[in-house]
C-alpha positions, 0 to 999 in steps of 0.5 A: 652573619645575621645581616647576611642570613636576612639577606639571603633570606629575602634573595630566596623569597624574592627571586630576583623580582627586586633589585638588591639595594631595595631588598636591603634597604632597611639593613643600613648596610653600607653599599660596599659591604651588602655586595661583599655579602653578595659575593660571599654568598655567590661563592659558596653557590647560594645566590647568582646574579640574574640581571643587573642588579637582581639575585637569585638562588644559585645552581650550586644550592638547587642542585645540593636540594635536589629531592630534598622536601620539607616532609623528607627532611622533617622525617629525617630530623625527627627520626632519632628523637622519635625512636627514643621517644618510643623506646621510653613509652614501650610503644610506637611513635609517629609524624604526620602531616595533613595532606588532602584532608587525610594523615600521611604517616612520614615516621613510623619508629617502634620501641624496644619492649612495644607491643607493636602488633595492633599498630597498623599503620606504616610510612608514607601510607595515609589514614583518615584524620577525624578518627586519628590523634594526629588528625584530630590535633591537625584538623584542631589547629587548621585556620577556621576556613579550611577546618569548617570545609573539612567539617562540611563534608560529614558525616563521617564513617565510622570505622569502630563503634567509637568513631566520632562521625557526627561533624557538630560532635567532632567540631566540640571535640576539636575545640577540645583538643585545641584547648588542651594541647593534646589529642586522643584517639580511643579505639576510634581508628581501630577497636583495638588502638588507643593513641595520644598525640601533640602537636609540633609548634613551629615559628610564630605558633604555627602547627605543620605537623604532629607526633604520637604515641600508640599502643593496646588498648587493653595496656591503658589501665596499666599505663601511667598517662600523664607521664606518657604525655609529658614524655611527647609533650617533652619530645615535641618541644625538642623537635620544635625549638629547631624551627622557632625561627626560620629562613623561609 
């Protein structure tokens, strides 16, 4: 099964550029089995011939995709987990990914016994990155390019008196959050929020995306924060052992 998943998987990269026995010549399969595979995997739709000797995605698979993006289907997967994660904390969970340099929030699940009334964000909407816990972890795990780019354009706006607009500042306060595996944001998206965030690792340490928790500022005293964060630490770690290794 292994051996036929690699294949598949290099069919789906590929795309019918290679002739098939150099895209398997590294898997010591004997000719008749890697085209037993093939067949297989042309059965169930996955793979199709496109000319002699290349295979491509079969129509079967691209249509059974059909609408189907990576942010769509991480939202979906990661919608239950969030939502115990918020029931746990009494407050309210986030996903988000960095698109054009600003947050797009794909899950918003609100606890049970959350004070949800100063959170303002909603699904699908976008808030800037240098002020957020999700961004900030994002913008912390950028390659250096793409981090310095963003960093190029500020100074930022401050959005409260706790925003963090100075780029010199934020580039320290990054090095941070990358350092500790964990980003905040106090009342620096709104005076009135405070939020802590992490990020979700993916096969060979990449980071995509991220997961928070938000909640009053005027409830921090009363919180226990260490067993708030071991709590998304603990959430983040279930969400990305799904995707410690991958087909694409």
């Amino acid at each position: 099964m292994e051996k036929a998943l690699t294949l598949f998987s290099r069919i789906l990269h590929d795309r019918g550029r290679t002739p098939l026995k150099d895209l398997a010549a590294d898997l010591a399969l004997p000719r008749s089995t890697l085209y037993r595979l093939t067949g297989t995997l042309q059965e169930f739709g996955l793979v199709t011939r496109s000319a002699r000797g290349h295979y491509d995605i079969g129509i079967p698979l691209a249509q059974a995709l059909h609408g189907v993006t990576p942010n769509s289907q991480r939202a979906r997967l990661s919608r239950p987990a969030l939502q115990r994660l918020a029931d746990a904390c009494r407050a309210t969970a986030h996903l988000g990914v960095l698109e054009d340099g600003m947050v797009t929030y794909l899950v918003k699940a609100i606890g049970r016994a959350a004070n949800a009334e100063s959170v303002f964000t909603r699904e699908n909407a976008q808030l800037e990155a240098y002020c957020s816990g999700i961004g900030k972890v994002l913008l912390a795990w950028l390659p250096e390019n793409q981090r310095a780019q963003y960093l190029a354009a500020g100074p930022f706006v401050a959005l409260t008196a706790h925003t963090i607009s100075n780029p010199n500042i934020l580039r320290e306060a990054l090095r941070d959050v990358r350092a500790q595996g964990f980003a905040k944001d106090d009342g620096e998206a709104a005076e009135n929020l405070f939020c802590l965030a992490v990020p979700l690792t993916q096969a060979g340490g990449t980071v995509e995306a991220a997961i928070s928790i938000s909640f009053p500022r005027a409830e921090c005293a009363a919180r226990d924060m260490a067993a708030d964060l071991a709590q998304l630490r603990r959430c983040a770690a279930r969400l990305g052992s799904a995707s410690k290794r991958s087909l694409f």
